[in-house]
C-alpha positions in Angstrom: -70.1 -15.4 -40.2 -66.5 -15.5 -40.6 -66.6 -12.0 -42.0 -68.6 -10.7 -39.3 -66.1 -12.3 -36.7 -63.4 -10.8 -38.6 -64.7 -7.1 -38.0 -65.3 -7.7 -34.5 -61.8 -8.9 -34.0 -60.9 -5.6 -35.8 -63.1 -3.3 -33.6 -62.0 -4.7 -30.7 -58.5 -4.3 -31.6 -59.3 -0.3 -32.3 -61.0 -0.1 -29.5 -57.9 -1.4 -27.2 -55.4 0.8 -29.0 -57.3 4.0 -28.2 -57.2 2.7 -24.2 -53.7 1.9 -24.9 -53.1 5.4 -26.2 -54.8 7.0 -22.9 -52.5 4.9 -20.7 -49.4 5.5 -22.4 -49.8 9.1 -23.1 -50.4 8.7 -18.9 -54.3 9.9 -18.9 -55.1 6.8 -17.5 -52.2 5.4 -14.8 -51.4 2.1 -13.5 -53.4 1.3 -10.6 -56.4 3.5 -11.5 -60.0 2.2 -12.0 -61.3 3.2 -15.8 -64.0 4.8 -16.2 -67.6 3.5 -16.0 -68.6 1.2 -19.0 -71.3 4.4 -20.0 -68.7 7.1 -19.3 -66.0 5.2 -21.3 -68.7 4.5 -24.4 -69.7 8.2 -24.2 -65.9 9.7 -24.2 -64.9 7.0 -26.9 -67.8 7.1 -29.2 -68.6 3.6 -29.6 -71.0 1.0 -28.3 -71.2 -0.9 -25.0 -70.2 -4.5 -26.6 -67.2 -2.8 -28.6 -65.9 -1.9 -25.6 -66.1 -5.0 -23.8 -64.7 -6.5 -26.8 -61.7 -4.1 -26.4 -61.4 -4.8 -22.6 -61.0 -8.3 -23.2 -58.6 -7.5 -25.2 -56.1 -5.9 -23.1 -57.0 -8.5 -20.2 -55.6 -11.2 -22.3 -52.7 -8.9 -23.0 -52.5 -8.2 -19.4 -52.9 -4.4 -19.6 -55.9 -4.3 -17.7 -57.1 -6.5 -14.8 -60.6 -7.5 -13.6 -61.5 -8.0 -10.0 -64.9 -9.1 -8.3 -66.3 -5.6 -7.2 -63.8 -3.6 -8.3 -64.2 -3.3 -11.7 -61.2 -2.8 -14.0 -58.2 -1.0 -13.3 -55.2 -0.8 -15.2 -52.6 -3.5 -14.2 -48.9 -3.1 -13.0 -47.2 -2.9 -16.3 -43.5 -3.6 -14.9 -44.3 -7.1 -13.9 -42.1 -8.1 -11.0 -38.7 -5.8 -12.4 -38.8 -4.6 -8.6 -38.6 -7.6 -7.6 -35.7 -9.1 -9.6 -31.7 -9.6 -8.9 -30.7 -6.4 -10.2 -32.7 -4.3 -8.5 -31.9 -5.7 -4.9 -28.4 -5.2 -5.8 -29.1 -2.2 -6.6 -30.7 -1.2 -3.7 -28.2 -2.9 -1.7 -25.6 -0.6 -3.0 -24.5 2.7 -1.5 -22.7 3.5 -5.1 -26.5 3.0 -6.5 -27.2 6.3 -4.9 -24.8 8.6 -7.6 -25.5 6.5 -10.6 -29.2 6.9 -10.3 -28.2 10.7 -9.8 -26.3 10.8 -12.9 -29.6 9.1 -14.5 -31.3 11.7 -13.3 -29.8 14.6 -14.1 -30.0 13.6 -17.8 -33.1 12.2 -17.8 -34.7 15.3 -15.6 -32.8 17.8 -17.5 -34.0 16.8 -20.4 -37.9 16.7 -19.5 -37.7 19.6 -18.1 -36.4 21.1 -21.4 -39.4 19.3 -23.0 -41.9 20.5 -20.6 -41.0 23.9 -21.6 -41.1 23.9 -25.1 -44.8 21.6 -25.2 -46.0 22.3 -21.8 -49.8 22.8 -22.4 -51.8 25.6 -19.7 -53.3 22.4 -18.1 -49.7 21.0 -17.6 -48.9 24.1 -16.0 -52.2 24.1 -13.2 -51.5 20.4 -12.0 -47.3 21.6 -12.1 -48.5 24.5 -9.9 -50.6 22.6 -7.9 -47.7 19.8 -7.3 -44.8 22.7 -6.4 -47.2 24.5 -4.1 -47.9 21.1 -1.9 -44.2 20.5 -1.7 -44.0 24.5 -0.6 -46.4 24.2 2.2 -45.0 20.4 3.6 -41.4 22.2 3.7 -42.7 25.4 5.5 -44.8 22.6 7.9 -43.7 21.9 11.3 -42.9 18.6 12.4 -43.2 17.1 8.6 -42.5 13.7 7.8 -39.1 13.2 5.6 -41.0 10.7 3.8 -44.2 13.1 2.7 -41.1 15.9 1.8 -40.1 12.6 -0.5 -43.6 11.7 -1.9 -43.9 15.5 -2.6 -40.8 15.9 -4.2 -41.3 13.0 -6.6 -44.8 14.0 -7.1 -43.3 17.2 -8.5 -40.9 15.7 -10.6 -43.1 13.6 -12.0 -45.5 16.7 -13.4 -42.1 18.0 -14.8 -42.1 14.7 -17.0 -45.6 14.7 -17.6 -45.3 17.7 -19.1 -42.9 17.1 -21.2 -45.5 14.4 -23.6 -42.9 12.1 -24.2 -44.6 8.9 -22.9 -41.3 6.7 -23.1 -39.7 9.1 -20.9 -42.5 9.3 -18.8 -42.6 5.5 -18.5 -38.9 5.2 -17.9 -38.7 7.5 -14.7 -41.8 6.0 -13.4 -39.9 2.5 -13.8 -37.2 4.0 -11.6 -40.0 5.1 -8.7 -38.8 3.0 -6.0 -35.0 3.4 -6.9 -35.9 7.2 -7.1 -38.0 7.7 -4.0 -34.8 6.4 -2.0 -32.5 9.3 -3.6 -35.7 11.8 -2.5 -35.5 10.0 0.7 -31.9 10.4 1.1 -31.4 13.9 0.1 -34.9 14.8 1.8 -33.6 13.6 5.7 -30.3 14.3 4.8 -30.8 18.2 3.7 -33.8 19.5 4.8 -32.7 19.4 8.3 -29.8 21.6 7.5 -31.2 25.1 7.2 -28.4 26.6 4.6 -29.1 23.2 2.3 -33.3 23.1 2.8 -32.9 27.0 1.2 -30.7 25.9 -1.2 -32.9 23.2 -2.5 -36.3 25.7 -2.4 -34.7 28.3 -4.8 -33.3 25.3 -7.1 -36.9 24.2 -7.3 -38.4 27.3 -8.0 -35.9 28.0 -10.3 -37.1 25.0 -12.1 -40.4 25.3 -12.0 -40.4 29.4 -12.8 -38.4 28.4 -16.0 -40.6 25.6 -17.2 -43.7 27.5 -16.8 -42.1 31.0 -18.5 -41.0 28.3 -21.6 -38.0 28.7 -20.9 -36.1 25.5 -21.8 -32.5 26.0 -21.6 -32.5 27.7 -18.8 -35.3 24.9 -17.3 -32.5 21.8 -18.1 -29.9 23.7 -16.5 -32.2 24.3 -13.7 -33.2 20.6 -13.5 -29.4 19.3 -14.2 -27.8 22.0 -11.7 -30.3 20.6 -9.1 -29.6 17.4 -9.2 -25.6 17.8 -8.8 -26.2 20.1 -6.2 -27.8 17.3 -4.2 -25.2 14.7 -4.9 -22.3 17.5 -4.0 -23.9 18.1 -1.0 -24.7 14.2 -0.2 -20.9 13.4 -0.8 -20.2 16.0 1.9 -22.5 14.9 4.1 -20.5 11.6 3.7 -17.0 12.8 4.3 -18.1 14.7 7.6 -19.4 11.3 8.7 -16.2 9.4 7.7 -14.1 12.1 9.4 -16.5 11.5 12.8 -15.4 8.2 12.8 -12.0 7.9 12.2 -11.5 10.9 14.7 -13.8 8.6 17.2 -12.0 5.8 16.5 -8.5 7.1 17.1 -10.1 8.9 20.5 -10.8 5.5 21.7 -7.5 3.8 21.0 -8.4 1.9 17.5 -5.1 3.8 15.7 
């Protein structure tokens, strides 16, 4: 008995290392319902009770979570960093804004160099499909700054897909909400300004050309080039502002 109870134990752990493996190589994403039970057995090869072995598993290592007709869907695996100290501050800051562009413009360049070199033909359709719905929102009338944002992310985030480095995958995805307000920012900032909305289309189809044409020096430069570009044109965006007010202010009598 105890030797059968040992090689469950076992199974179960093999089994919930080969889910594990699917969510971190990002096959399976947080938030998303697995698979049916049959569907799951069938793609896995094993039986219906290893596999509910290896769910249990990951519940009790809260990778997965259970809910009354819902099934299982794979849990929030930052816990409540969002929610912490650091990142209010961080989102209370202004200054936030160029340190996270610094971040990104090593992290970005350096998936994009990846996603070059070991982008597969199926990381290429979903990059393709990602660039050419942040193509047609921009050539939309009346879009939404905060779809251009969702898009633009979206976009970025099939860059690091396809780069198959899951830590670096995992890390950008950390940064999401931190990230979607720089999108945000340079999104409602820029794309209203007709020189700077052109500006950013050719940057990101010079990314995405060089990417999918494996071509990954010239795709990090892309992806690095991009990101300054924004944060040059932010700080400009800035000054003007500054100058409007303290020319305002001295018009009404405040110097």
């Amino acid at each position: 008995m105890l030797i059968e109870n040992t090689e469950r134990r076992q199974l179960a752990d093999v089994v919930a290392e080969r889910i594990e493996r699917l969510i971190v190589d990002g096959v399976l994403k947080v938030g998303q319902t697995l698979p049916s039970e049959r569907r799951l057995c069938e793609k896995l090869g094993i039986s219906r009770s290893a596999l509910r072995e290896g769910l249990r598993v990951l519940r009790g290592r809260g990778i997965i979570e259970t809910s009354q007709g819902r099934g299982s869907q794979v849990a929030k695996l930052s816990g409540e960093q969002d929610a912490s100290p650091l990142m209010h501050l961080f989102n209370s800051q202004p200054r936030t804004l160029y340190d996270l562009l610094e971040v990104r413009a090593l992290l970005e360049g350096e998936s994009a160099r990846l996603a070059a070199l070991r982008g597969t033909d199926a990381d290429f359709v979903l990059l393709r499909r990602r660039y050419e719905e942040m193509l047609a929102a921009h050539t939309a009338e009346e879009a939404d700054p905060r779809e251009h944002a969702r898009l633009d992310h979206a976009f970025h985030l099939a860059v690091s897909e396809a780069s198959h480095n899951p830590v670096l995958v995992h890390t950008l995805q950390s940064l999401t909400d931190l990230m979607l307000s720089t999108v945000f920012a340079s999104v409602n900032n820029l794309y209203h300004r007709p020189m700077q909305k052109r500006q950013i289309d050719r940057q990101h189809s010079r990314l995405f050309h060089a990417i999918t044409e494996r071509l990954p020096d010239q795709a990090q430069r892309a992806a690095r080039d991009h990101i300054h570009s924004i944060r040059d044109n932010l700080k400009e965006i800035e000054q003007e502002e500054q100058r409007l007010v303290r020319a305002t202010m001295r018009l009404e009598g405040w110097g």
